[in-house]
C-alpha positions in Angstrom: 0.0 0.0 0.0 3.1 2.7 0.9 4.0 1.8 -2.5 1.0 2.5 -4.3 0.6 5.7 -2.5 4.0 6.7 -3.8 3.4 6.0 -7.1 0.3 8.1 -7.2 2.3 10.9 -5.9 4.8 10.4 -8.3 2.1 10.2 -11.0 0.1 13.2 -10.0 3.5 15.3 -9.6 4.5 14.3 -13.4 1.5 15.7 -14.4 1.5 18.6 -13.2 5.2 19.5 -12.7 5.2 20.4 -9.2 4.8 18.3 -5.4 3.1 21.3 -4.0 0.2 21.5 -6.5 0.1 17.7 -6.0 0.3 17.6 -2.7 -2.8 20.6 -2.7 -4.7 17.5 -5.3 -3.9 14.8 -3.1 -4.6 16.6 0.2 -1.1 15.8 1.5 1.7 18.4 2.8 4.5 19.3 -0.2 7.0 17.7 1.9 5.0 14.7 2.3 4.5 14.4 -1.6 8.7 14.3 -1.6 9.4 12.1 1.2 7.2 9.8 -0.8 8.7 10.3 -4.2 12.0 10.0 -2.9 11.3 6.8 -1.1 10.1 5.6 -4.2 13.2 6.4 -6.3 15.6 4.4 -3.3 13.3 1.7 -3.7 14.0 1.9 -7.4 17.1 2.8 -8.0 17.0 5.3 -10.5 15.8 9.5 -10.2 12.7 9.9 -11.5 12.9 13.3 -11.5 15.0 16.7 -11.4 14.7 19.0 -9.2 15.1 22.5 -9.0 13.8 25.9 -7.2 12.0 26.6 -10.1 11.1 23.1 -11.7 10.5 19.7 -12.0 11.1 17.6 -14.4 11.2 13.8 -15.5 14.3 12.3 -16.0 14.3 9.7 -19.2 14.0 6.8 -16.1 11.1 8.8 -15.3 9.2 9.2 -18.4 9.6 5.6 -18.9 7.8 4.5 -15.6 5.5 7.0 -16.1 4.6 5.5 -19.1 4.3 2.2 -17.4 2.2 3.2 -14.4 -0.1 5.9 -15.0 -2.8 4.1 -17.0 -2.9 1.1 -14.4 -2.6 3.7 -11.7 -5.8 5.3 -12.7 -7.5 2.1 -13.8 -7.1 0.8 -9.9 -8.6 3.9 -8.7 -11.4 3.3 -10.9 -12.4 -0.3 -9.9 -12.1 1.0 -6.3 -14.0 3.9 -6.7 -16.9 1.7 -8.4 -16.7 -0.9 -5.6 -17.3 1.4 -3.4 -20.4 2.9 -5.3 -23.5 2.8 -3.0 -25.0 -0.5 -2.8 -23.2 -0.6 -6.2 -24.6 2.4 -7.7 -22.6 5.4 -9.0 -21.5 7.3 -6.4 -19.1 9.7 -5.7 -18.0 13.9 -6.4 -18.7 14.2 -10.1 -16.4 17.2 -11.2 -17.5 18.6 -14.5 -16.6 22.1 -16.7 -18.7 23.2 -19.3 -19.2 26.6 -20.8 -21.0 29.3 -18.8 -23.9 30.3 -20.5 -24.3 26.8 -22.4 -24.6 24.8 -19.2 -26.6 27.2 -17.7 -29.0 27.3 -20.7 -29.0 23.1 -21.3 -27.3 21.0 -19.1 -28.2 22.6 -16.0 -31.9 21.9 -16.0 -31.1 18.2 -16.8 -29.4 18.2 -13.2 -32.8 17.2 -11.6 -33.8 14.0 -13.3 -30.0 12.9 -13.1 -30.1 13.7 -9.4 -33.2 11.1 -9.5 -31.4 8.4 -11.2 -28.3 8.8 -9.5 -28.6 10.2 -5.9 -25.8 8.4 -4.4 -23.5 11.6 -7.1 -22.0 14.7 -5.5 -22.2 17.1 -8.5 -19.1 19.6 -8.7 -19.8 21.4 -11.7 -17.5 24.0 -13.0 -18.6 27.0 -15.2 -15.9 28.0 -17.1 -16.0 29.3 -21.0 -12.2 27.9 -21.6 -10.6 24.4 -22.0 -9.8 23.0 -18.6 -6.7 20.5 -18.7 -9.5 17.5 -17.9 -6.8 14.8 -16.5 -4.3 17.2 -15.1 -7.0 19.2 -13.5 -9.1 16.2 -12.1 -12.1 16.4 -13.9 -14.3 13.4 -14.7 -15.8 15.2 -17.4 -16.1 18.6 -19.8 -18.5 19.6 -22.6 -18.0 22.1 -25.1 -16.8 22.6 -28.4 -13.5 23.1 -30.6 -10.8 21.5 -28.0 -7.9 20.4 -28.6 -8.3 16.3 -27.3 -4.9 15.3 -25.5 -3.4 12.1 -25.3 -5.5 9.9 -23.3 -8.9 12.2 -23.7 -11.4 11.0 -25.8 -14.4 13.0 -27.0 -18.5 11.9 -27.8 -20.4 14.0 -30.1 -23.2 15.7 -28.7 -24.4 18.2 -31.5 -22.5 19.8 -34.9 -21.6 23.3 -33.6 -22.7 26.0 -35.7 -22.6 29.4 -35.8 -25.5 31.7 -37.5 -25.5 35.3 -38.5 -28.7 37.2 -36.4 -30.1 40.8 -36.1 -33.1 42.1 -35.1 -36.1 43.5 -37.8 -35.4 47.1 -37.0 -31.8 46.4 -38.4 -32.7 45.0 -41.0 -35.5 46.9 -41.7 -33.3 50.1 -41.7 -30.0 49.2 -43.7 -29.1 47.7 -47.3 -31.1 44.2 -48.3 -28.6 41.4 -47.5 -29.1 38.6 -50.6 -25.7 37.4 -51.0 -22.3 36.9 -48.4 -20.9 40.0 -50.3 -23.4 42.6 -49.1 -22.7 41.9 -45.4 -19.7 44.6 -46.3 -21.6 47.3 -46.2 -23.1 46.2 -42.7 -22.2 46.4 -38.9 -20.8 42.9 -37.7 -20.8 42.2 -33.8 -17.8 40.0 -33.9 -17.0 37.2 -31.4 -13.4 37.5 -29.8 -12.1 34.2 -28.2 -11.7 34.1 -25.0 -9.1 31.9 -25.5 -6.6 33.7 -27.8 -8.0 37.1 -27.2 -8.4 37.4 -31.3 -11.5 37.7 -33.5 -11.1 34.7 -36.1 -11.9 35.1 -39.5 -14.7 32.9 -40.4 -15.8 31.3 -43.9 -19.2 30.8 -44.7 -20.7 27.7 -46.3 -23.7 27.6 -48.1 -26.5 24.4 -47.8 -24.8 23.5 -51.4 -22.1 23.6 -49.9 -20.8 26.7 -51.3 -18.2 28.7 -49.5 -17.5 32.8 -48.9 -15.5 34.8 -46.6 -17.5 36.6 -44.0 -16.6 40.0 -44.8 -19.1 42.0 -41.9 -17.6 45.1 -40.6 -16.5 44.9 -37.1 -18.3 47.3 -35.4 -18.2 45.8 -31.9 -16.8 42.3 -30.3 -17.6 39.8 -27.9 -16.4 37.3 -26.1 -19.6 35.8 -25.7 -22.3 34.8 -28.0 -25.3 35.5 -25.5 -24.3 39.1 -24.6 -23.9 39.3 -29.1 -27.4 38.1 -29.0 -28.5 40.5 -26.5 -26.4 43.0 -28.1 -27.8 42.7 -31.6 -31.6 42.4 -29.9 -31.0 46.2 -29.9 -30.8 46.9 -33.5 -27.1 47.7 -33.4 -26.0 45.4 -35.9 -25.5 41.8 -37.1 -24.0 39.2 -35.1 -22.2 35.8 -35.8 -23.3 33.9 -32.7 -23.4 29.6 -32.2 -26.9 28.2 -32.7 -27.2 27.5 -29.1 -27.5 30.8 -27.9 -29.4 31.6 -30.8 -32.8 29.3 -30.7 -34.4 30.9 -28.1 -34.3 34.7 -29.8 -35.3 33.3 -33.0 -38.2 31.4 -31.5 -39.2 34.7 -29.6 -38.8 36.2 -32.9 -36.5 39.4 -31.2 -34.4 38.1 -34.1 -34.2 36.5 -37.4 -31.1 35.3 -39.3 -29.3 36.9 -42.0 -29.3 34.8 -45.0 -30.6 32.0 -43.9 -29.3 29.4 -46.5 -25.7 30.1 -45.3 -23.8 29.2 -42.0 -20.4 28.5 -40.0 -19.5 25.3 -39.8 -16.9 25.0 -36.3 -16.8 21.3 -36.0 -19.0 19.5 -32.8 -19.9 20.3 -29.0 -18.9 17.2 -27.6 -18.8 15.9 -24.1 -14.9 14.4 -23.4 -13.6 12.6 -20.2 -10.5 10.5 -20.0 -10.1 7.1 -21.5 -9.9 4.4 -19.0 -10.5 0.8 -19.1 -12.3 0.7 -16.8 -14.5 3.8 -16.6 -15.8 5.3 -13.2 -20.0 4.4 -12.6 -20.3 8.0 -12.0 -18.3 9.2 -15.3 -20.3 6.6 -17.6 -23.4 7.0 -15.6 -23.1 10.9 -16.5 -21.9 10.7 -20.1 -24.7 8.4 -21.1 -27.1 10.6 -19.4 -26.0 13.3 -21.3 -26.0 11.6 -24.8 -29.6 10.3 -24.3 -31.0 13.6 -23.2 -29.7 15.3 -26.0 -31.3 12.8 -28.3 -34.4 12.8 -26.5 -34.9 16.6 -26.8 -33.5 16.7 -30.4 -31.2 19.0 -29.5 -28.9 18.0 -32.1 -31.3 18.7 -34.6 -32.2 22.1 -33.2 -28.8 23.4 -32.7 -28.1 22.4 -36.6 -28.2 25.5 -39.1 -29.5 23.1 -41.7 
């Protein structure tokens, strides 16, 4: 047992380059985190990492045996964690991230009926519109869309994402007709800026014969978030580019109507991702099918689609 609690230090301090943010994960004292690696390098042999004030890092000995150990590390932790499930249910602190206003929108008012199925789960969800380091970080699970997916990570399509151009009648009502890509020149765009890289991308748009054009809107004004665009555009100011998610509910209310409606963005999937494991917690798998069948049962995928 000392051993396997020395490996998981080891582990957890390879992946995120320091004992005291393991020791903060693991709920243990940075000196403790130390001890415990050190031990584990005499029992060894061999350093498994260098250290210095300002780093640590694996030696080739330790990239090796990290290789090795990690993904039977985390598949013991698994089977342990589902034996002790309640009465062998899934059970357990389910930390999630998802984007702010999409999980507040959609995936927060799923949280009762889950709850029902699975009350023996602690949710800890996380609201957070940027790409969380899902292993590193200790998340069982994230949902959103356009991540990078890191070794080990493995994503399910939820929904295509796509991204619609919206304004509101008085807008429209007051500037040039928009029939093709190449009037929205003469228009005011309310560009989204990523919160990510802090830069407003250029987008292309494709047609439903699968035609393509530059979006070539004016940027009067960004965002770094499609519901405040929404909002924003609500008040005749101009015409936003905003994801389809955000977008139902104003078209629906008819506060706004898209802007030639035969052409979109296409900015690949929203997908839910967790970390690939043999052996899969009950709570991870109990949440990720959960998710998957509620967003088939509401046809959400079919009303987030442009098409």
């Amino acid at each position: 047992m000392e051993t396997f609690s020395s490996i998981e230090c080891f582990v957890r301090s390879a992946e995120v380059g320091s004992f005291a943010e393991a020791a903060r994960r693991l709920s243990l004292t940075p000196a403790a985190v130390g001890k415990s690696v050190a031990k584990l390098e005499a029992r060894l042999g061999v350093r498994l990492f260098q250290r210095s004030t300002r780093s640590l890092t694996l030696t080739e000995a330790g990239q090796l045996f990290l290789g090795e150990v990690s993904a039977s590390l985390h598949t013991i932790q698994n089977a342990v964690a589902n034996l002790a499930s309640a009465e062998g249910r899934p059970a357990g602190t389910l930390k999630v991230s998802m984007g702010t206003v999409f999980g507040r929108l959609y995936i927060v008012p799923l949280l009762g009926e889950f709850l029902q199925r699975f009350p023996a789960i602690n949710p800890d969800w996380h609201f957070d519109n940027r790409q969380v380091d899902l292993i590193g970080q200790g998340f069982d699970a994230a949902i959103g869309g356009g991540f990078e997916l890191p070794q080990g990570v493995v994503a399910r399509k939820l929904t295509a994402a796509h991204r619609v151009l919206v304004a509101s009648t008085e807008y429209l009502a007051k500037h040039e007709a928009i029939i093709e890509p190449d009037d929205l020149k003469h228009h005011d765009g309310i560009l989204i800026r990523s919160p990510q890289t802090g830069r407003v991308r250029s987008w292309q748009l494709t047609s439903r014969t699968r035609q393509h054009s530059p979006l070539t809107l004016k940027a009067r004004m960004t965002m770094s978030d499609s519901e405040a665009a929404c909002a924003t555009a609500v008040q005749g100011l101009g015409i936003a580019l905003v994801s389809m998610p955000f977008a139902v509910g104003y078209l629906d209310a008819g506060t706004l109507q898209r802007v030639l409606p035969d052409w979109y963005v296409d900015d690949g999937n929203i997908s839910i991702y967790y970390a690939e494991h043999k052996l899969l917690p009950g709570k991870t798998r109990a949440f990720v099918d959960f998710i998957i069948e509620q967003f088939a049962e509401q046809g959400l995928g079919q009303r987030f689609s442009a098409l």
